[in-house]
N, CA, C and O atoms as a GROMACS GRO file, in nm:
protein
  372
    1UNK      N    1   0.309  -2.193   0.335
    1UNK     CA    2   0.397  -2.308   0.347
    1UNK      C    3   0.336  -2.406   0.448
    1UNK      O    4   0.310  -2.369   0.563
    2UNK      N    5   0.310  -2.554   0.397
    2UNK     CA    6   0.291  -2.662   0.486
    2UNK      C    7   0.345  -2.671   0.642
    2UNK      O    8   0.416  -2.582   0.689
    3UNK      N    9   0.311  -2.766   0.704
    3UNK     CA   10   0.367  -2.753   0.842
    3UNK      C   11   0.502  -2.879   0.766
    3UNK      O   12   0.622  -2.854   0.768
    4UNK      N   13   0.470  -2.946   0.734
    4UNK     CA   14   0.568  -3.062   0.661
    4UNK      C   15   0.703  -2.990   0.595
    4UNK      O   16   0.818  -3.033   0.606
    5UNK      N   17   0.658  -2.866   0.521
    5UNK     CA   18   0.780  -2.815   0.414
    5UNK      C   19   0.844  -2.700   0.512
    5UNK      O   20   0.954  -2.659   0.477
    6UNK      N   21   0.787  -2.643   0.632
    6UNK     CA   22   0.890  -2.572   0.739
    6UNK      C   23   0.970  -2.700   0.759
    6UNK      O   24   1.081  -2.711   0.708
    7UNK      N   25   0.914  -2.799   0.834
    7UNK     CA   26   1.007  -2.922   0.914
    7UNK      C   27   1.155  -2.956   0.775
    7UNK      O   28   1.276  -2.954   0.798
    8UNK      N   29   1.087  -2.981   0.645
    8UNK     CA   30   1.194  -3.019   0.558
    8UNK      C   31   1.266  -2.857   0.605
    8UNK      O   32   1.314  -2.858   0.719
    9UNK      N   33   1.276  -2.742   0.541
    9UNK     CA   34   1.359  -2.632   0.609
    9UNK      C   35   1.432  -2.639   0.683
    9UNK      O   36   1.546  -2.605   0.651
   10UNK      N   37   1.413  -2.674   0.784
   10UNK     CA   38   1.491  -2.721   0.901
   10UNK      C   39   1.574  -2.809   0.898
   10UNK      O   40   1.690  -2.782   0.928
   11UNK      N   41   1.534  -2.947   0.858
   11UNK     CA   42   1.595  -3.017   0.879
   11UNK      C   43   1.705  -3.020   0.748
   11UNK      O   44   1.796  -3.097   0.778
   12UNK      N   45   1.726  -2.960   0.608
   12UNK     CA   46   1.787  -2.949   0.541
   12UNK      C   47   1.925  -2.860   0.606
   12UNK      O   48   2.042  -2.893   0.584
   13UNK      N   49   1.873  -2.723   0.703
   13UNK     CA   50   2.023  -2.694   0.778
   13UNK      C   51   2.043  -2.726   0.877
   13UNK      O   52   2.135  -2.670   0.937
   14UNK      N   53   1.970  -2.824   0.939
   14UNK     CA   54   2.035  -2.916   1.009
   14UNK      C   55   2.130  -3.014   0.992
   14UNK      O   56   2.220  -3.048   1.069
   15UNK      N   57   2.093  -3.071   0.844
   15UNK     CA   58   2.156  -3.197   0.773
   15UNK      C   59   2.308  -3.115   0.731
   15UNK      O   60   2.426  -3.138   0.757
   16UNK      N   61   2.237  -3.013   0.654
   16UNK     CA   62   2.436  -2.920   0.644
   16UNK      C   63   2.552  -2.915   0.733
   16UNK      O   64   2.673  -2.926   0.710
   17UNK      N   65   2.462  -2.888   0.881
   17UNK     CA   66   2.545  -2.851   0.984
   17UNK      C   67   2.629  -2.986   1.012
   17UNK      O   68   2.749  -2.995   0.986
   18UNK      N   69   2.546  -3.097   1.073
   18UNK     CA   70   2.590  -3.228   1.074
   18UNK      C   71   2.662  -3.275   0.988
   18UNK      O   72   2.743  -3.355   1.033
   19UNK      N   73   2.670  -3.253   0.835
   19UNK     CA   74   2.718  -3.285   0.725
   19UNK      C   75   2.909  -3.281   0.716
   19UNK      O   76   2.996  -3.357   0.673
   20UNK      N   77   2.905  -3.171   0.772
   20UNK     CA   78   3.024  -3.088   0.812
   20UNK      C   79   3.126  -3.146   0.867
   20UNK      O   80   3.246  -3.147   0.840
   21UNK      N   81   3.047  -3.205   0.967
   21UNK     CA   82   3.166  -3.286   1.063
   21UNK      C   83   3.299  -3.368   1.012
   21UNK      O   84   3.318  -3.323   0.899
   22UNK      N   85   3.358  -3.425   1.027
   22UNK     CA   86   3.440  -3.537   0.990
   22UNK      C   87   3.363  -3.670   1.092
   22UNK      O   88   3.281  -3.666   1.184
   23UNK      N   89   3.450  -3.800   1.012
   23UNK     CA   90   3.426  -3.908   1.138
   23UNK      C   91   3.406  -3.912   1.242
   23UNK      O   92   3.307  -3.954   1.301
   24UNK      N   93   3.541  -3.848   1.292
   24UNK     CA   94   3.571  -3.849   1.396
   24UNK      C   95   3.480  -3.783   1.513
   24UNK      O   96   3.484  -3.812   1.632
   25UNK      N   97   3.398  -3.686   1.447
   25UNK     CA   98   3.385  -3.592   1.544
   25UNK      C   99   3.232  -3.643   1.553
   25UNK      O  100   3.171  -3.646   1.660
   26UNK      N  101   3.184  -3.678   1.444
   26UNK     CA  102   3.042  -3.762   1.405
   26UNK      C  103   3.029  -3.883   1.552
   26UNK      O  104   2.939  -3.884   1.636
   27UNK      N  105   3.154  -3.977   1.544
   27UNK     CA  106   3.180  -4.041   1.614
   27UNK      C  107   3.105  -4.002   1.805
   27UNK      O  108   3.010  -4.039   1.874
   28UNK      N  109   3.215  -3.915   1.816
   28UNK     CA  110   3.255  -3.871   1.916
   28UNK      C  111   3.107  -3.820   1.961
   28UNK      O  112   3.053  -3.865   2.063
   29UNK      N  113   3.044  -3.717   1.874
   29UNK     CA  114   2.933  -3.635   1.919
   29UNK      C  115   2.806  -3.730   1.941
   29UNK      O  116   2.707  -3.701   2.008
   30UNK      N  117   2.827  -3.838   1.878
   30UNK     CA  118   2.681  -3.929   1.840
   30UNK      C  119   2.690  -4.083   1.921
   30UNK      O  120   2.630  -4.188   1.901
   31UNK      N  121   2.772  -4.053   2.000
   31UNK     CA  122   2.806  -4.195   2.103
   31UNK      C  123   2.638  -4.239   2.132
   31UNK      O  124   2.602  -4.356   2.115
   32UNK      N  125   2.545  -4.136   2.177
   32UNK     CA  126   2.436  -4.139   2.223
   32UNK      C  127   2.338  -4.032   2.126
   32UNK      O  128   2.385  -3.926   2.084
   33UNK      N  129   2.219  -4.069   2.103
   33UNK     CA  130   2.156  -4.013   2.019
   33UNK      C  131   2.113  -3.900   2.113
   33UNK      O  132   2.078  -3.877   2.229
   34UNK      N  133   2.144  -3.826   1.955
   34UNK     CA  134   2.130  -3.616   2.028
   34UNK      C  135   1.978  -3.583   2.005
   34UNK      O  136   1.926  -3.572   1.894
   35UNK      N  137   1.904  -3.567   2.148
   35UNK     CA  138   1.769  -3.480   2.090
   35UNK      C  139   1.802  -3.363   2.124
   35UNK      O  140   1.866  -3.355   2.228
   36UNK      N  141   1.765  -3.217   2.040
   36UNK     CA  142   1.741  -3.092   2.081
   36UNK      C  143   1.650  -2.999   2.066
   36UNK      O  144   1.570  -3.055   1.990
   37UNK      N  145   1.597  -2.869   2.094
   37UNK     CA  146   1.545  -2.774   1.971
   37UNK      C  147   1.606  -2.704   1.991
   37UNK      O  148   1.667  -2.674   2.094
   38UNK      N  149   1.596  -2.634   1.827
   38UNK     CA  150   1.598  -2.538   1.736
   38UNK      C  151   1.498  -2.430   1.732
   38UNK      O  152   1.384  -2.458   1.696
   39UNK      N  153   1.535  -2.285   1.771
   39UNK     CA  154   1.458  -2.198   1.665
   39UNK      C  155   1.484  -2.185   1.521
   39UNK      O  156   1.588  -2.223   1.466
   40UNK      N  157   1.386  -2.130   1.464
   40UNK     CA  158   1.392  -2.110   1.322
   40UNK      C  159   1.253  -2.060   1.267
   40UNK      O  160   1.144  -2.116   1.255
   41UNK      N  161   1.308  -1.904   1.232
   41UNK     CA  162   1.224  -1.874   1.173
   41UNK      C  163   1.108  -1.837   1.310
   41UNK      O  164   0.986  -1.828   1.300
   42UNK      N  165   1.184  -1.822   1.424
   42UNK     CA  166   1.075  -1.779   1.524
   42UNK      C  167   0.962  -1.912   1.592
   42UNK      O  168   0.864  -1.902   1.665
   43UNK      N  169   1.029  -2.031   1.528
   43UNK     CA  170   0.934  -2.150   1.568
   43UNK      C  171   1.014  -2.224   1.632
   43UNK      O  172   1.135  -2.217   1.609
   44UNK      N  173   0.963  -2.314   1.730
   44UNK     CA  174   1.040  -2.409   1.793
   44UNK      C  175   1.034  -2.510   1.718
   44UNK      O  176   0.929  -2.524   1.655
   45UNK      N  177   1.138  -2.606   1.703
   45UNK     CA  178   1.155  -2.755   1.613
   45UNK      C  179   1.204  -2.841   1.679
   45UNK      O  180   1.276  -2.807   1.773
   46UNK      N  181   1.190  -2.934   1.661
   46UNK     CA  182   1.235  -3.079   1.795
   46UNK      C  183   1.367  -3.140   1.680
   46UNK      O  184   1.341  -3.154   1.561
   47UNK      N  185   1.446  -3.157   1.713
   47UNK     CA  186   1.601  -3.232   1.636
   47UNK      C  187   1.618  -3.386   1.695
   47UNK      O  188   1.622  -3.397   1.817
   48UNK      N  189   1.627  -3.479   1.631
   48UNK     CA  190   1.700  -3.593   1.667
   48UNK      C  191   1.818  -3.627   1.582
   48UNK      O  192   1.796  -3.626   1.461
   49UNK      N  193   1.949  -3.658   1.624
   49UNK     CA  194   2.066  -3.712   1.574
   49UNK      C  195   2.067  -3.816   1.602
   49UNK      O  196   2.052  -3.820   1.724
   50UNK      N  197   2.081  -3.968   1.538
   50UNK     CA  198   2.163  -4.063   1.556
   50UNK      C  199   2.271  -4.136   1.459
   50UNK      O  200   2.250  -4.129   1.338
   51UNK      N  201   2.374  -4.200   1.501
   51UNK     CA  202   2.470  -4.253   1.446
   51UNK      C  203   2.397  -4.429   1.416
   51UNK      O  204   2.400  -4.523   1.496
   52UNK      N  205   2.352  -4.427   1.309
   52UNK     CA  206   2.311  -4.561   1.224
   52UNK      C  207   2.442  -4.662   1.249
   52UNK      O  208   2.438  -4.762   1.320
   53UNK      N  209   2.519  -4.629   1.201
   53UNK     CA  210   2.614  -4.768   1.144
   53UNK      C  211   2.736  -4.668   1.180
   53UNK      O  212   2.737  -4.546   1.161
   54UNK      N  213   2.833  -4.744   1.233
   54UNK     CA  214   2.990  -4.762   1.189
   54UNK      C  215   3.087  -4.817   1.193
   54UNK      O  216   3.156  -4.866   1.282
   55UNK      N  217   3.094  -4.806   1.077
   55UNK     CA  218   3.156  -4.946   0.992
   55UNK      C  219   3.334  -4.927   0.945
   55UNK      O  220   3.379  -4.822   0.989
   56UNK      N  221   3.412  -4.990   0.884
   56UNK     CA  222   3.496  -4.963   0.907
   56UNK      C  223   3.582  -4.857   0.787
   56UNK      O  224   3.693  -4.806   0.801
   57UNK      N  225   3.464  -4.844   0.636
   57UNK     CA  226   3.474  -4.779   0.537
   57UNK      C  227   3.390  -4.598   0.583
   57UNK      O  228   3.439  -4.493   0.541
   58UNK      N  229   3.274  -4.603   0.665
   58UNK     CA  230   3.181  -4.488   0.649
   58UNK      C  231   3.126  -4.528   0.848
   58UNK      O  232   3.148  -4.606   0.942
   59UNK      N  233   3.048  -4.414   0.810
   59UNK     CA  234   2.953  -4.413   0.908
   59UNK      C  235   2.832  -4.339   0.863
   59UNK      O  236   2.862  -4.239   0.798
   60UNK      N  237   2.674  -4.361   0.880
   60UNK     CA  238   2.583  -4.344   0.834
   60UNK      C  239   2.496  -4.260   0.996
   60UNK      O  240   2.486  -4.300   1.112
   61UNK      N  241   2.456  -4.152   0.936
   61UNK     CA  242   2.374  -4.072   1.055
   61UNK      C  243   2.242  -4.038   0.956
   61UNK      O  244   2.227  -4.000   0.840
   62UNK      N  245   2.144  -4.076   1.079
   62UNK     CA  246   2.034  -4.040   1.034
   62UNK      C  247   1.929  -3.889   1.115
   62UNK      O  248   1.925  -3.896   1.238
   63UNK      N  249   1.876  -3.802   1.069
   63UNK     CA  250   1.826  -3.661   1.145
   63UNK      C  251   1.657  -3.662   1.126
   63UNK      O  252   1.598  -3.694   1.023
   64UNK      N  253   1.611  -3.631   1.223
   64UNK     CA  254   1.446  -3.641   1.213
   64UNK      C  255   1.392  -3.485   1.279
   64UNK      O  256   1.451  -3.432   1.373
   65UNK      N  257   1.276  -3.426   1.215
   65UNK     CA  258   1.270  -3.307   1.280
   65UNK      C  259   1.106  -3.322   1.274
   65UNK      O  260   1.048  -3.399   1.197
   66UNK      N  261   1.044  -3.237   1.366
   66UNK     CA  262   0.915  -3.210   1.358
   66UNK      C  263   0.914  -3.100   1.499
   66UNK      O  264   1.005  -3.075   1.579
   67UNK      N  265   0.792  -3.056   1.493
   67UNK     CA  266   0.763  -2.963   1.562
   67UNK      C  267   0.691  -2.979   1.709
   67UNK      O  268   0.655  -2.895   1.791
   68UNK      N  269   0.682  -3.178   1.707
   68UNK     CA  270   0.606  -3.115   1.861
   68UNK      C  271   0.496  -3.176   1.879
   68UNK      O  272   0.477  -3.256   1.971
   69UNK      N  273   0.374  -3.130   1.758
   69UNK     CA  274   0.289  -3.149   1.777
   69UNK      C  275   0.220  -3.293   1.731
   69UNK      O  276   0.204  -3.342   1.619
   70UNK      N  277   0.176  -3.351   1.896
   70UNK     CA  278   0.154  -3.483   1.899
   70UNK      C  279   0.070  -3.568   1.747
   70UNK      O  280   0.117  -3.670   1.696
   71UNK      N  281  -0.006  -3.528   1.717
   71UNK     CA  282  -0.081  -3.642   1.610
   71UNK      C  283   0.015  -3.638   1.471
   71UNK      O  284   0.053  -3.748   1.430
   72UNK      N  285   0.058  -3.513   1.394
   72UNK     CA  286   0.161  -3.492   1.274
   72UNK      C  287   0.296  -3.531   1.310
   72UNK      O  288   0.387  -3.536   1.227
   73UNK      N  289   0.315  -3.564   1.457
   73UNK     CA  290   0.524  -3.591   1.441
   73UNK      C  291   0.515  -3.707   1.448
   73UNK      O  292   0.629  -3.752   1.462
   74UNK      N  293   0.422  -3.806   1.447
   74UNK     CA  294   0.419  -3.942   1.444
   74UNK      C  295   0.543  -3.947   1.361
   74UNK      O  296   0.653  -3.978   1.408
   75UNK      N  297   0.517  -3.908   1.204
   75UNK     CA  298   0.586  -3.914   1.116
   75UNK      C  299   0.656  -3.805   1.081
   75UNK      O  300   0.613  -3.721   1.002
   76UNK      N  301   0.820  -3.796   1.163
   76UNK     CA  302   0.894  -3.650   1.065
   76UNK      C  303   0.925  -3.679   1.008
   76UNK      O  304   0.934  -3.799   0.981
   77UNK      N  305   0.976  -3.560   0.929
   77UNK     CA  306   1.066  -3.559   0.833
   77UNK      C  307   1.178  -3.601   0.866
   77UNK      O  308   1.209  -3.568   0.980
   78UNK      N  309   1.279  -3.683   0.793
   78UNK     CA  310   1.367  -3.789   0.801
   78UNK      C  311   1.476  -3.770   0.691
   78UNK      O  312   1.437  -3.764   0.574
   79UNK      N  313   1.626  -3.758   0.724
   79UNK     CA  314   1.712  -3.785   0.631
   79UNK      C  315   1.849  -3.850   0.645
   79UNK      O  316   1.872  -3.875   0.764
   80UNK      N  317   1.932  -3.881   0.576
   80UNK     CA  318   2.030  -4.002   0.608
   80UNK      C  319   2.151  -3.942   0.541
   80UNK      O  320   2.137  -3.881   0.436
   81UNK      N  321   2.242  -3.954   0.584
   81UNK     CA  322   2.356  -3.983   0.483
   81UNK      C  323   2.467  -4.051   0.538
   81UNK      O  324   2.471  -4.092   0.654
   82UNK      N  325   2.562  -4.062   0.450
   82UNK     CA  326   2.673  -4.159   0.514
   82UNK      C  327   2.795  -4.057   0.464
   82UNK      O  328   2.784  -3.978   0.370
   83UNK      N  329   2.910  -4.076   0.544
   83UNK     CA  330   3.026  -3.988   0.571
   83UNK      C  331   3.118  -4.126   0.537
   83UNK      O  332   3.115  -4.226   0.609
   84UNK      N  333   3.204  -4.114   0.408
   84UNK     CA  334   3.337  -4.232   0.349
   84UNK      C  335   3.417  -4.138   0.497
   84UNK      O  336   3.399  -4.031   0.555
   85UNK      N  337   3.520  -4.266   0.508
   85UNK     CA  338   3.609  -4.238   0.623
   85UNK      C  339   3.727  -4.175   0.601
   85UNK      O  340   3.790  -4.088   0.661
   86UNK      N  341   3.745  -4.249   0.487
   86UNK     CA  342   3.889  -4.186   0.387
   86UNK      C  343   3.873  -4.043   0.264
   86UNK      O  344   3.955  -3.990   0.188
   87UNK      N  345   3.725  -4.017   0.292
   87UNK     CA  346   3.706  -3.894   0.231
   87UNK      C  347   3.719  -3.729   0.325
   87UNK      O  348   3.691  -3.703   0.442
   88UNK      N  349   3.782  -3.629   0.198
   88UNK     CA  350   3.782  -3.502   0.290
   88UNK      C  351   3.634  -3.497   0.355
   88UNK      O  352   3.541  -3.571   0.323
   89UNK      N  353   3.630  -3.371   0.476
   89UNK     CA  354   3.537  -3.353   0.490
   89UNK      C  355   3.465  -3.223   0.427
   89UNK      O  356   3.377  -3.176   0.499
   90UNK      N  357   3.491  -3.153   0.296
   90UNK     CA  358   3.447  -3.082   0.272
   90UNK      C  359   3.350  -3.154   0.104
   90UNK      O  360   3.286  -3.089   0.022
   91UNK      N  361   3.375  -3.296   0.108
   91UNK     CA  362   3.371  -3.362  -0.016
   91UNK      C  363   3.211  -3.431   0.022
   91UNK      O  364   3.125  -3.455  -0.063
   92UNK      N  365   3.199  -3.451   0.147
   92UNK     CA  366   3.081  -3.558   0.168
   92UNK      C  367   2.958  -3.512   0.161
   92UNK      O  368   2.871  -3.571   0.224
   93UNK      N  369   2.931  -3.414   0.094
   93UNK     CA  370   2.742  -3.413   0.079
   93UNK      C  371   2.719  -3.485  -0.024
   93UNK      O  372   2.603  -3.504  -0.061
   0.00000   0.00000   0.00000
């Protein structure tokens, strides 16, 4: 497996976990963009959360993951989605 297709791995249950949330809590957690790591799979992974847009229908968060290593994380892996406001939260993937 690529160093690229671990990072997608990751960042796919990352995107679940985040996915989860409601607005509100999206809101609340993402006032300020979240960096962290993650193990997985016995590897360390670098996490970024931020809250893109919110608007008064959705809010849009975007998640970036890579591992670290300076010349390949130029570019992580990257994914987006947007959370409707008036939707359940078990409805929004």
């Amino acid at each position: 497996m690529t160093r690229r297709e671990e990072w997608k791995r990751v960042l796919h249950a990352e995107t679940e976990r985040w996915s989860t949330k409601s607005c509100d809590q999206l809101i609340a957690e993402l006032r300020e963009t979240r960096n962290y790591e993650v193990l997985f799979d016995s590897n360390k992974y670098q996490v970024e959360v931020e809250l893109l847009e919110n608007k008064p229908e959705y809010v849009h968060v975007m998640l970036a993951v890579d591992d670290g290593s300076l010349l390949v994380s130029v570019l992580p892996a990257t994914r987006t989605f947007n959370r409707q406001k008036s939707e359940p939260v078990l409805n929004c993937k």
